[in-house]
C-alpha positions, 0 to 999 in steps of 0.5 A: 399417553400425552393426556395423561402427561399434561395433567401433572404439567398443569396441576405443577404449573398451577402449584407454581403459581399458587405458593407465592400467593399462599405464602404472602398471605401466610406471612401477612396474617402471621406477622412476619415482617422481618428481613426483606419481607418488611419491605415486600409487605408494603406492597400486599393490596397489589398481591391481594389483587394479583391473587386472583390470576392463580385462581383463575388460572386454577379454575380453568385448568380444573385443578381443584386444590389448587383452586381451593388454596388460591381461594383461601389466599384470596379471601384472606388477603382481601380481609385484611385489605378490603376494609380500608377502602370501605367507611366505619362507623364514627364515634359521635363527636359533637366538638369543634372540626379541626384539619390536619396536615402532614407533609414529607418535605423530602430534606427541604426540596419540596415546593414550599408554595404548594404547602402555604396555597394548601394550608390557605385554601383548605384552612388547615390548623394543624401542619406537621412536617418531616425532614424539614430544614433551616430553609425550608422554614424561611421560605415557607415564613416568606410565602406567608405561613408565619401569618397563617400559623404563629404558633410552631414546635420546630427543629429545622436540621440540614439533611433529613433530621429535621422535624416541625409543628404549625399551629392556627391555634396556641399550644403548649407542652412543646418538644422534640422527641430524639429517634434512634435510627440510623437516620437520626429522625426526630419528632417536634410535639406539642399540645393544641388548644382548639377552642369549644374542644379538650386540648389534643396533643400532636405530633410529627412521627418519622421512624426510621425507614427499613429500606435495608435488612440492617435497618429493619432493628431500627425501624422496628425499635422507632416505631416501638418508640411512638406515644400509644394513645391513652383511652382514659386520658388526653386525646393524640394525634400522630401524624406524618411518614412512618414508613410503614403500611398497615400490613406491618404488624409494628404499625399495626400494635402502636394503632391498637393502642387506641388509635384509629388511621383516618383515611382508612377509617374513610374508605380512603386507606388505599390511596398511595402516599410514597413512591414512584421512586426516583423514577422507577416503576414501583407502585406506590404505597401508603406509608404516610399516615394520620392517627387520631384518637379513637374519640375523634370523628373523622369526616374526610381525608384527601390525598395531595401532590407535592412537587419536589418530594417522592411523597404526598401531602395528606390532609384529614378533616376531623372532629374533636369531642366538645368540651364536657 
């Protein structure tokens, strides 16, 4: 008797631990970031790997349903995070290398000097910052950057508005693009001439952020709002904290439009880029991001500490088309 009570009590407990899993996946592969689920599916590499635990658990007990649905959970979370840490194949740029860097200056409490030591070492020719304040720009003029990069598209604004554009190389076409979300981000954007390669334009995005259910509107028309990029025109970069992951169908649809995330494209898409938060115990998550043309080739990308900010610098190494 006592036998055949425990085999409903492992086959529910094994249930139990199944359905989260299942219906994590089920809203990852059918688009379901509304609501709460916006910010919970930023975190599904961790549930991707924390599916095997019901698998396991399902296996032991011999629960064979269970087993196959913790499988099928498990597979399919892991296609749709696996392959950002695996390279893909680039497309045979011949042009010119060009590096770009994105910093979250955290409304201007970042350490400045780490952003300049950076753009020395690495001879960086291209920095897009966000939340960038009056402050922020003189102090990183004094340490130097205004020699390592003369030509800029900036909007310092107190707070986190604020919005810039560094550049080794002249540029042209400059702006500032004015986001609708609660935060009032923007955007400064221009066109880079890099020499022996067609002009690409950059620029610095920043949607809002859906750290509320009443923001998700805001964050999703901001992200609806980014410049696609344009297969049968000029070649774009968009770089910075879209404060969203590539488990975000939002994102997702702006990549379709010709894009290509640079760190996954090299094996290095899972490596965090936001968090911990203001000291709590959370995973970090990759919300910042570089977008490039899928005419461009890329080479590397890195990951960089930022003292003073709750995000990370990332750098990508490129290679433009040569000039035809």
């Amino acid at each position: 008797m006592r036998r055949s009570l425990q085999l409903p009590v492992r086959t529910a407990l094994c249930w139990l631990a199944v359905a989260p899993g299942a219906g994590w996946a089920v809203a990852r592969l059918t688009g379901l970031d509304r609501g709460p689920l916006v910010q919970a599916l930023a975190f599904t590499p961790y549930a991707a790997l924390g599916s095997l635990a019901p698998l396991l658990l399902a296996l032991a007990l011999r629960r064979h349903r269970p087993a196959i649905v913790a499988a099928v959970t498990t597979v399919a979370l892991l296609a749709v995070v696996a392959p950002r840490a695996l390279p893909a194949p680039q497309p045979p740029a011949a042009g010119p290398a060009v590096r770009v860097l994105t910093a979250n200056l955290l409304a201007g409490a970042a350490d400045p000097r780490v952003v300049v030591d950076l753009v020395r070492t690495e001879q960086v020719d291209v920095l897009v910052v966000q939340e960038f304040t009056p402050a922020a720009e003189a102090e990183l003029d004094r340490l130097g950057l205004a020699g390592l990069m003369p030509y800029r598209q900036l909007n310092p604004v107190v707070g986190t508005p604020g919005s810039g554009l560094y550049s080794r190389h002249p540029i042209s076409d400059g702006g500032i693009r004015q986001l609708r979300g609660g935060w009032s981000f923007t955007q400064a954007y221009a066109t880079v001439a890099v020499p022996g390669a067609p002009s690409v334009r950059v620029e610095s995005a920043h949607p809002a952020a859906p750290y509320a259910v009443d923001q998700v509107k805001w964050w999703r028309a901001d992200l609806a709002a980014q410049p696609g990029a344009t297969p049968d025109g000029g070649l774009s970069i968009l770089a910075g904290d879209f404060n969203a992951t590539l488990d975000h169908g939002p994102l997702r649809a702006l990549i379709d439009t010709g894009y290509t995330d640079a760190a996954a494209s090299v094996g290095a898409g899972l490596t965090g880029t936001w968090g911990p938060y203001d000291g709590d115990p959370i995973p970090p998550v990759v919300i910042d991001h570089v977008l490039v043309d899928r005419r461009v080739a890329v080479r590397a990308v890195a990951v960089h500490p930022l003292p003073g900010s709750d995000h990370r610098m990332v750098l990508a190494e490129l290679r433009l088309p040569a000039l035809s």
